[in-house]
C-alpha positions in Angstrom: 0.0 0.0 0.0 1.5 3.2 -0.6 2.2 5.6 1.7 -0.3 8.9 2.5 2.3 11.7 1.1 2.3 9.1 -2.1 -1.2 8.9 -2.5 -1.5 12.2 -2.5 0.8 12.5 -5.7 -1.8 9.5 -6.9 -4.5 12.0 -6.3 -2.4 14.5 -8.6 -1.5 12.6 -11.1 -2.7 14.4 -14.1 0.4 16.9 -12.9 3.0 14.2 -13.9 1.7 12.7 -16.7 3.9 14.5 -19.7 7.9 15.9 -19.2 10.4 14.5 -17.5 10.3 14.3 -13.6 12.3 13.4 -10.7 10.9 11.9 -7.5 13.4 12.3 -4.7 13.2 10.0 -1.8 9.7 8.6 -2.3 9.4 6.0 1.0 8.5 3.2 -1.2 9.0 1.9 -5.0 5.8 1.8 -5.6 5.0 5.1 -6.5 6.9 5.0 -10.0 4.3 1.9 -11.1 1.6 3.8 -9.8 2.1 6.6 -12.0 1.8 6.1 -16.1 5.2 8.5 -17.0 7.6 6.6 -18.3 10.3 9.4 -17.6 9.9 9.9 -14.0 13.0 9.0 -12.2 14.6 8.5 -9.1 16.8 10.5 -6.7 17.1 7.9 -3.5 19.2 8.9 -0.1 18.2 5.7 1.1 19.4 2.5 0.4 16.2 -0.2 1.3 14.0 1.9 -1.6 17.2 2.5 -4.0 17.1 -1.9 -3.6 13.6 -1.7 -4.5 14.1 -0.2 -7.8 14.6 -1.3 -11.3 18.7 -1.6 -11.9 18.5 1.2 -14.4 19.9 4.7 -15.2 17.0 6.2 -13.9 17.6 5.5 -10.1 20.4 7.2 -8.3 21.4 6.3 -5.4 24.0 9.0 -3.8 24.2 12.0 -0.9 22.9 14.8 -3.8 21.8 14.2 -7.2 25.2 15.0 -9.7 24.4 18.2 -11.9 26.9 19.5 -14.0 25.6 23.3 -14.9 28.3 24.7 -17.2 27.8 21.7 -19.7 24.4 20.9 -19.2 22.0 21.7 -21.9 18.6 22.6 -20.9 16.9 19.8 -22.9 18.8 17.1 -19.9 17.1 19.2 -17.1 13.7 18.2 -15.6 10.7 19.7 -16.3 9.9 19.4 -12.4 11.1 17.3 -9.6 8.8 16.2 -6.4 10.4 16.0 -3.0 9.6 13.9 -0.1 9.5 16.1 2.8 12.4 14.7 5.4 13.0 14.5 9.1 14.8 18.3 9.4 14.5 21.1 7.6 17.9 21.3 6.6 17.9 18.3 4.6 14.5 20.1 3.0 16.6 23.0 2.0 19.8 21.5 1.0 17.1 19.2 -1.6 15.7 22.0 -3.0 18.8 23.5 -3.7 20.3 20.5 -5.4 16.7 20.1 -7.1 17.0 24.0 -8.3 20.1 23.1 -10.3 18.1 20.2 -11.8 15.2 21.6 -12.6 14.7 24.0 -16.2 13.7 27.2 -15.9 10.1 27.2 -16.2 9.8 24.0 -14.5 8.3 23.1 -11.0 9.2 21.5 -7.5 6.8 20.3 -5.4 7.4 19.4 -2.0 4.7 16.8 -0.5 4.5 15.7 3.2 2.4 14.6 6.5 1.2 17.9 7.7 3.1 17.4 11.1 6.6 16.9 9.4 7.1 20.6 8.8 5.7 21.1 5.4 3.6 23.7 6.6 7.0 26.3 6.6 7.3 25.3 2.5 6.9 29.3 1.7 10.2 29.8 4.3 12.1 26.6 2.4 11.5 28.2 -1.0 12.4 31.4 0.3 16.1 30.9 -1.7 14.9 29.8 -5.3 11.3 30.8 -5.7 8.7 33.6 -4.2 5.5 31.8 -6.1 4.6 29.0 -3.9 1.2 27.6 -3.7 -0.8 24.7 -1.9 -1.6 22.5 -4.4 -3.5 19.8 -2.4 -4.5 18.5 1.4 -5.6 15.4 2.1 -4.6 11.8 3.5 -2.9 14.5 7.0 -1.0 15.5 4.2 0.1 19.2 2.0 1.7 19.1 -1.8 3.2 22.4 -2.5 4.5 23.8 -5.6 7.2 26.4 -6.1 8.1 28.2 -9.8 11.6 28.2 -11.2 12.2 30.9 -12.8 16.0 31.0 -13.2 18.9 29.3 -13.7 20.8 27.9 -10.4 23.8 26.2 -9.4 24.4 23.6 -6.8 27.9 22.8 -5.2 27.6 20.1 -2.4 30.8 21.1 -1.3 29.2 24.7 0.5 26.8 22.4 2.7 30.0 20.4 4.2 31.0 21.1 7.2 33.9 19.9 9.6 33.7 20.0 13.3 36.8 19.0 15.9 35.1 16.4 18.4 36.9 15.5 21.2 36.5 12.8 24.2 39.4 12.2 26.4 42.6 12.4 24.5 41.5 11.8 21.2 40.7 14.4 18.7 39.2 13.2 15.4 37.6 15.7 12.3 34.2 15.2 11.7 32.4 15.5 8.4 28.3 17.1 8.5 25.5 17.2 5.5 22.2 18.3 6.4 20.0 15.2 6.9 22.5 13.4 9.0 21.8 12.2 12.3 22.7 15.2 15.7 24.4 17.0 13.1 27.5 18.9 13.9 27.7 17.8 17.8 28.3 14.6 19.7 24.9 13.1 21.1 25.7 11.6 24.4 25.1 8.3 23.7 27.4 8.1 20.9 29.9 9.9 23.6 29.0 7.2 26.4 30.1 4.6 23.7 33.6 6.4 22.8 34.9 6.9 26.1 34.4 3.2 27.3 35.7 1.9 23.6 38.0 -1.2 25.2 42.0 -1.0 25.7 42.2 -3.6 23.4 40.5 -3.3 19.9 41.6 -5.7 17.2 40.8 -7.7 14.1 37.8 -6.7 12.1 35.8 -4.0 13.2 32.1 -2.9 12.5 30.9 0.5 13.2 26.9 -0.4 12.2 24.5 2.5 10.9 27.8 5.0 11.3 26.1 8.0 10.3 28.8 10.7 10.3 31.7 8.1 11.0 32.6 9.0 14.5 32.4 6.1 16.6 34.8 4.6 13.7 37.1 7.3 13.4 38.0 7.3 17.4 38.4 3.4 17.3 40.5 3.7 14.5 42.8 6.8 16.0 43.0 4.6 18.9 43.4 1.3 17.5 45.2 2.1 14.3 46.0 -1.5 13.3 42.0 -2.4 12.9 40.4 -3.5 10.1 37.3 -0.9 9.8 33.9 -1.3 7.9 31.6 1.2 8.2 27.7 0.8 7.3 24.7 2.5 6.6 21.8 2.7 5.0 21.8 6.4 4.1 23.9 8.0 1.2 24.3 11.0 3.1 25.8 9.0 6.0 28.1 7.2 3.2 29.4 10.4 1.7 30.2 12.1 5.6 31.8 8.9 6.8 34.2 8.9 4.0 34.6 12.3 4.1 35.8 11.6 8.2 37.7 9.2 7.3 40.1 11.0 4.5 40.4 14.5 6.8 41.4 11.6 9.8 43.9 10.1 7.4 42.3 6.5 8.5 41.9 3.7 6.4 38.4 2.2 6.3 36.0 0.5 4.0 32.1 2.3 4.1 29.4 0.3 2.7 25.7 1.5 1.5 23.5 -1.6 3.6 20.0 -2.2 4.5 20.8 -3.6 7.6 23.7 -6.4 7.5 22.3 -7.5 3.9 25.4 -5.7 2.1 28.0 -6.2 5.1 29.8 -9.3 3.5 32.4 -10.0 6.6 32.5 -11.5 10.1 33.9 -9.4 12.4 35.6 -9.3 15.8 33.3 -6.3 17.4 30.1 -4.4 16.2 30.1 -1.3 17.4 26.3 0.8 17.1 24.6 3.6 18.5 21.6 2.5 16.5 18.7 4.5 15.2 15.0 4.1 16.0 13.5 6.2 14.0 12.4 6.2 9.9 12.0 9.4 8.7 9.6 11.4 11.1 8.1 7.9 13.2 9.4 5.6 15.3 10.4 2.6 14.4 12.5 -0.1 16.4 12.4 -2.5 13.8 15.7 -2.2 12.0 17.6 -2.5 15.4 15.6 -5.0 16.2 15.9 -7.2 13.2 19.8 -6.2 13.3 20.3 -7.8 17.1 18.6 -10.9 16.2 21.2 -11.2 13.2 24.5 -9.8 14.5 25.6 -12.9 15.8 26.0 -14.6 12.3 28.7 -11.4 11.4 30.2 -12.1 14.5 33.5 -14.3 14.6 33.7 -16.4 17.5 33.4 -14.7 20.7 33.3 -11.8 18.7 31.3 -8.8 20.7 28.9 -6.4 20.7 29.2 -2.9 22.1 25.4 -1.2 21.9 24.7 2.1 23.6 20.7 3.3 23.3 18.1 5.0 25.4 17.1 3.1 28.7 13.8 2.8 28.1 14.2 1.0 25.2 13.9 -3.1 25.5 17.1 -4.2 23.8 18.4 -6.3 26.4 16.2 -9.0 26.4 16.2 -9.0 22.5 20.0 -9.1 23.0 19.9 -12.0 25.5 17.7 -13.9 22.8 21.1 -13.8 20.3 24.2 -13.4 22.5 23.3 -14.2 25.9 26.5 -13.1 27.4 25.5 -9.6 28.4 26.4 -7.5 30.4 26.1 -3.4 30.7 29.1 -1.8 30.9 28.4 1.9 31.4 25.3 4.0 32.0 24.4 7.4 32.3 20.3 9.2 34.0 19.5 8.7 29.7 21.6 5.9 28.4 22.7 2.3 28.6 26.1 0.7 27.1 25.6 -2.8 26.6 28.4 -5.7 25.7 27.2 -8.8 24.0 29.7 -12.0 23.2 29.5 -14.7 21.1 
């Protein structure tokens, strides 16, 4: 079934029917069957829908969509793109921009979302590329808003990058930000809790699971420099930061685009995860869940687990059920570090 903000578009379709059209970050795959344009395509940030996809040129999978303005011809712009509304507002504004530089002049964005996202401040997103906004639709708890182009724009990823110096007891490690990507520019606490009880000893293989922006990797690898690091994550924006961490860290480390452990290919001596529990605007245990009950086959024999989350949450007896050699390690009024072996 598809989603409310992609019904909506259903509603509307009459709007997509001729021209070419991106769809960026639609929460399903269904949405490009559901609609009868051949030449709408796909800008993903996540990985789980990007899988969903046909394997074509039409589907992109990557932290912002590549434009090329000095040698693009208008004929390879869109004629309008359509935006999911995400999590932060940031992220909204750095996709519009990236969208403005993919969109012809003439052409339309429309930004669709669940009325309690944010969508409501669309005329304040648009601010930068367009003063003729208008509601286009409500229904389903859900706005569509559409914004003019009426310019040519430019887009350079490399103005929304930003570095921050993080650092917990000795250790200083570089730390690359995008809008969209998770407690950006700071150290949550929970991620914190985990660094300063990293163990003495750190060797073999080494997982830092949904990474985000690369920290908890980049301080076990300044500390441990003779680890083998993987990094994982099922967001493109958490890719392109993590690898941007790891090059102004000079560390070595391999960073891979996974839904879960599906794309994680190695068995490793310790998982290391502040794990999310959230999809988009809702909360959603799930994906930690299913990722405790399977961490055990990526783990090499007596291999651990180091997992810091919220208290209230019920990991530990979900942890128990797949490595029942637990034990909590550190803990603070909000958060609990649990260790798991094999």
């Amino acid at each position: 079934m598809l989603s409310p903000t992609s019904q909506v578009l259903v509603r509307n379709k009459e709007i997509f029917e001729q021209g070419k059209w991106i769809f960026v970050n639609p929460p399903e795959a269904d949405i490009f069957s559901a609609l009868s344009n051949s030449e709408i395509f796909g800008f993903h940030q996540f990985y789980d829908v990007f899988q969903q996809c046909p394997k074509n040129d039409k589907h992109v999978f990557s932290a912002h969509y590549p434009v090329t303005q000095a040698n693009t011809p208008n004929s390879d712009l869109f004629d309008g793109a359509v935006i999911y509304m995400p999590k932060s507002k940031e992220q909204a504004a750095f996709l519009i921009a990236n969208m403005a530089a993919c969109v012809k002049s003439g052409g339309n964005i429309y930004l669709v979302g669940e009325n309690k996202s944010g969508i409501k401040s669309a005329d304040k997103l648009f601010t930068n590329i367009s003063q003729r906004v208008n509601k286009i639709d409500s229904a389903r708890h859900c706005s569509l808003f559409c914004a003019l182009i009426e310019q040519s724009f430019t887009f350079d990823v490399e103005k929304f990058v930003q570095y921050k110096e993080i650092q917990v007891k000795d250790t200083l490690c570089k730390i690359a930000f995008l809008p969209g990507i998770f407690n950006a520019g700071a150290l949550d606490p929970a991620t914190q809790l985990l660094i300063e009880n990293l163990p003495e000893k750190l060797t073999g293989r080494v997982l830092d699971f949904a990474c985000g922006s690369g920290v908890i990797g980049c301080f076990a690898a300044k500390n441990h420099p003779d680890i083998i690091l993987t990094l994982s994550d099922v967001s493109a924006i958490a890719i392109f930061c993590s690898q941007r961490s790891l090059a102004a860290n000079n560390l070595k480390g391999t960073v891979v685009a996974s839904n879960g452990l599906s794309e994680v290919n190695h068995k490793f001596d310790a998982v290391l995860t502040n794990p999310p529990f959230h999809t988009g605007i809702k909360t959603d245990y799930s994906v930690t869940d299913k990722f405790i009950k399977e961490v055990k086959f990526a783990l090499l024999p007596k291999g651990t687990l180091m997992l810091v989350a919220n208290r209230f949450l019920p990991y530990p007896d979900i942890i128990k059920g797949s490595l029942p050699m637990l034990s909590t390690l550190a803990q603070t009024s909000k958060f609990n570090l649990y260790r798991a072996q094999k």
